[in-house]
C-alpha positions in Angstrom: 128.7 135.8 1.1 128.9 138.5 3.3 125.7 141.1 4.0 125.7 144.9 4.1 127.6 147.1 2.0 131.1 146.8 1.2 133.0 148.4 -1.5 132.1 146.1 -4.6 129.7 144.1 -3.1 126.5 143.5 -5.8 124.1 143.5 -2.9 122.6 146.8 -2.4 120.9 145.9 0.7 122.5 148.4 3.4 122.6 147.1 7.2 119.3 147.6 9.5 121.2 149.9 11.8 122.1 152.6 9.8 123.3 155.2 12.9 126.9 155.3 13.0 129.0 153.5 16.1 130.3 157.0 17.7 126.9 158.7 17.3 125.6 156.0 19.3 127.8 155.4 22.1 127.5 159.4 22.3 124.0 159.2 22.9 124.0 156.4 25.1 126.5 157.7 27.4 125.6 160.0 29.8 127.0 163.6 30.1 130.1 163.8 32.9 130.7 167.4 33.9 134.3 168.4 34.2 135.9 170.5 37.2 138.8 172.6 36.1 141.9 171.8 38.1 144.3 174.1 39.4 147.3 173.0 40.8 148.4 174.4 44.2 151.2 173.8 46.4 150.9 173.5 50.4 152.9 176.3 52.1 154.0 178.1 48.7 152.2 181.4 47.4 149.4 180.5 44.7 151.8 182.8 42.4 154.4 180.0 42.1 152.2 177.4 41.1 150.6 179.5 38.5 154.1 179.8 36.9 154.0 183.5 37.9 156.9 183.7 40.2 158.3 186.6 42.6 161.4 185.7 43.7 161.3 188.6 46.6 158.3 186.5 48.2 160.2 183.4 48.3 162.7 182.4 50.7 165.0 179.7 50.7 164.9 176.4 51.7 166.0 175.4 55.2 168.3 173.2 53.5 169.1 172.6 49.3 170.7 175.4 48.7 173.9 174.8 46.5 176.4 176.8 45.3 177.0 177.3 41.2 179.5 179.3 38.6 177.8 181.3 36.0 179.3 179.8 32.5 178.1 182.8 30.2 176.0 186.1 30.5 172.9 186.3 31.0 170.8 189.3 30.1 167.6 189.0 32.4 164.4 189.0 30.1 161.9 190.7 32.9 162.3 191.8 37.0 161.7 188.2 37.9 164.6 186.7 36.3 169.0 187.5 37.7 170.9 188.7 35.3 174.4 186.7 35.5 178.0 187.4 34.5 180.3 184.5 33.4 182.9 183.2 35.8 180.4 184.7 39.1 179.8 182.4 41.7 176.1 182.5 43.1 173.7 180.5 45.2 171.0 178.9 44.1 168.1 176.5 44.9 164.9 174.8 43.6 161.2 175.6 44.5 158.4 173.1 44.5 156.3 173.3 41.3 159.0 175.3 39.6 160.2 174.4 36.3 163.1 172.2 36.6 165.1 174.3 33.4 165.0 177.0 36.2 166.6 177.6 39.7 166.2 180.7 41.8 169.3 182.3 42.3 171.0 185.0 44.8 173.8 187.0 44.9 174.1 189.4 48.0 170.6 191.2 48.6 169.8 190.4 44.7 167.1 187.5 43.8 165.6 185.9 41.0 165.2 183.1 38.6 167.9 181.6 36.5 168.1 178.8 33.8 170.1 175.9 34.7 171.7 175.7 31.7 174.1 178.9 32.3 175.5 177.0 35.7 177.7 174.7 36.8 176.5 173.3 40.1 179.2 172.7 42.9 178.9 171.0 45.8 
């Protein structure tokens, strides 16, 4: 026969330690202080790594860049995003920290973000 109290058991004796398992191990351990992280990228502005992103402060990569075809329209939602036509042939590349569903993109003098899911990459 088992001690302490389980559902149906006739003994009504309850357990000596009556504190609960995460009460204790909370009390018991001691307090770790926390230091926020924020993520920052060697040689590229604190903006891009804050998913804030200008693409007129960025320039491109010595090498990576690629050509791509625009596959639909794209309306750009804000100043930091390239508004594309279908069929347009632009140049793009890929920024560290950036979020990979999104490549900077350039056509003449014009720069800014554009989702990868509009393009087809070419060589």
């Amino acid at each position: 026969r088992f001690s302490g109290t389980f559902v149906g058991n006739t003994d009504s004796a309850a357990p000596a330690a009556a504190t609960s398992p995460p009460a204790v191990a909370a009390a018991t351990l001691p307090a770790v202080p926390t230091i926020p992280m924020v993520p920052t990228i060697v040689g590229v502005p604190n903006t891009v790594a804050e998913g804030v992103l200008n693409p007129n402060e960025v320039k491109p990569p010595a090498s990576g860049t690629r050509r791509a075809r625009v596959l639909y329209d794209y309306e750009a939602a804000d100043s930091t995003e390239l508004a594309l036509l279908a069929d347009e042939m632009i140049t793009v590349y890929s920024l560290p920290g950036m979020d990979p569903d999104w490549l900077i993109g350039e056509r003449g003098n014009q720069k800014g973000k554009v989702p990868v899911t509009y393009l087809e990459l070419l060589s």
